[in-house]
N, C-alpha and C positions, 0 to 999 in steps of 0.2 A: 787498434791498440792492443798491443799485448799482455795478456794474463798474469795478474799482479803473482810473486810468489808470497804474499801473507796477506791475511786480515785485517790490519792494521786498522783499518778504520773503522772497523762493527765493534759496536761494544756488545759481545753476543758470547753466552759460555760456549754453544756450541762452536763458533771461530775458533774461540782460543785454541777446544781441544784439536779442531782440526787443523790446527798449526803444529802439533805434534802428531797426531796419525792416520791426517787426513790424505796422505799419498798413496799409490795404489797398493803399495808392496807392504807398506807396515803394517796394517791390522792382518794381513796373511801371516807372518811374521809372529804377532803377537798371538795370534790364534795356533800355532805350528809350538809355541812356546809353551802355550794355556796346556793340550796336545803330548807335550812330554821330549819334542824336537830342542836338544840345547843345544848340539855340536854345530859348527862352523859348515862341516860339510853334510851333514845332514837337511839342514835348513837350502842349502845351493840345490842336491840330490833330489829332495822334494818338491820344493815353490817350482824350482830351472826358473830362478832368477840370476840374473845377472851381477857378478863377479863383485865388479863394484858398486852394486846398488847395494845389493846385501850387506857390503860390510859397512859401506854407508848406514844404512837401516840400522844396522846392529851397535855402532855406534852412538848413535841420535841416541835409541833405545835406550840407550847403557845411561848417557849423559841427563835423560829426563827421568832417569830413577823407576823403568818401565820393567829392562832387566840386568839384571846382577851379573857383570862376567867374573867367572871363578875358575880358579888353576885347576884341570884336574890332573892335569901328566908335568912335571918340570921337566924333563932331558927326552926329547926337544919339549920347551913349552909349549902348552897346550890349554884355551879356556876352554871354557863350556858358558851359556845364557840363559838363565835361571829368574823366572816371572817375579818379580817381587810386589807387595802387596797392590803396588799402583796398578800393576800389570793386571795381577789375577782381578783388580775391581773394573778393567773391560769386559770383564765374559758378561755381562746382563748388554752390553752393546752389543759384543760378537754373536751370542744365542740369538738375538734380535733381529740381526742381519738376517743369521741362518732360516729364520723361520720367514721375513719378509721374500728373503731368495726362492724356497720353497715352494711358496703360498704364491705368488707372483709370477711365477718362470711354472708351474706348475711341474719342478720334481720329483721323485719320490724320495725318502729321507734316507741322506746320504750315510748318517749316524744318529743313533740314538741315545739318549741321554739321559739317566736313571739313579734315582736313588741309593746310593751303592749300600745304605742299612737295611732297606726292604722290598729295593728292586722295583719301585714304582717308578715309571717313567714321568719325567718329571713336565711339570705344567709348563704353559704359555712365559711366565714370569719367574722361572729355576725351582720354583714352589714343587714340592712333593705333596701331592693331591689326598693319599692316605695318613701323611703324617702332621697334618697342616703345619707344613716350616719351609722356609726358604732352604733351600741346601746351601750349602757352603761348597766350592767349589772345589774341596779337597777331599768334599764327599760322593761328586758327581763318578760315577762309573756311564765311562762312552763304551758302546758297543756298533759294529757295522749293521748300516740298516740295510733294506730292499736296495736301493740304488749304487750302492756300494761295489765296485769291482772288486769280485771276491779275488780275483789274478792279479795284481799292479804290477808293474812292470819295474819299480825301481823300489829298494830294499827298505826303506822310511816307510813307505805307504805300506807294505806288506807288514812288520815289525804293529804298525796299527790296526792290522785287521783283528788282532785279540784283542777283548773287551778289558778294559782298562781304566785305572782313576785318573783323572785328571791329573796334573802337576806330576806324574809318575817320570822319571825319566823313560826314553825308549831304547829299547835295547837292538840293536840291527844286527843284522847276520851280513859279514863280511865277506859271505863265498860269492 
């Protein structure tokens, strides 16, 4: 029998939500977004996903209120995919993953994630351990950890090797 494409019949929160991002390429997507990744061709250059997955992705994306497409060039037009609140309320997922991937595959941490008011790296659950507060993810300052290729080899991943706020746009170098 072949592999339903929905949930339809769990009455399960977790279903639902993975009716919206439970494919392999979205939560990359929305995490590459969390990240500071908004351009079209940025998000291809990085994930090297595929053509029409992505725009598919980015689509869905757009149409579940996940991100925002916004003009940023009119002649030729041009969007850009910008996290909107629904979005940025994945990162306690995405962190989540990152730390079960870690913990589990036993890597070392690929980036690190810190309190950008006082530089403490931030607990198990986004929490800042010196400040007893959850951070807000407009507050998280990512920097490249130990496991990090400090060379990449394509201009998005390098562009992230400087420590940086979340939701920041990123800026690539075109040479």
């Amino acid at each position: 029998m072949a592999l339903g494409k929905d949930y339809a019949t769990q009455e399960c929160s977790i279903a639902r939500a993975l009716e919206i991002v439970g494919e392999r390429w979205t939560l990359l997507v929305v995490r590459d977004a969390l990240y500071g990744v908004r351009r079209y061709n940025d998000f291809l250059v990085h994930l090297g996903i595929p053509r029409a997955v992505l725009a598919t992705r980015l689509q869905m994306l757009t149409e579940e209120g996940i991100l925002e497409k916004r003009r940023y060039q009119e002649s030729p037009p041009r969007d850009e995919y910008v996290a909107t609140d629904r979005g940025i309320a994945l990162w306690p997922a995405l962190r989540a993953l990152g730390r079960w991937g870690r913990e589990h595959h036993g890597e070392s941490a690929l980036r690190t994630f810190h309190h950008a008011e006082c530089g403490t790296e931030l607990g198990s659950y986004g929490e800042c351990p010196a400040c007893a507060t959850v951070v807000p993810v407009e507050d998280v300052l990512m920097a490249p950890g130990p496991g990090l290729d400090p060379d990449p080899a394509d201009p998005v991943s390098r562009a992230l090797l400087q420590p940086r706020r979340l939701l920041q746009p990123i800026v690539v170098d075109q040479v």
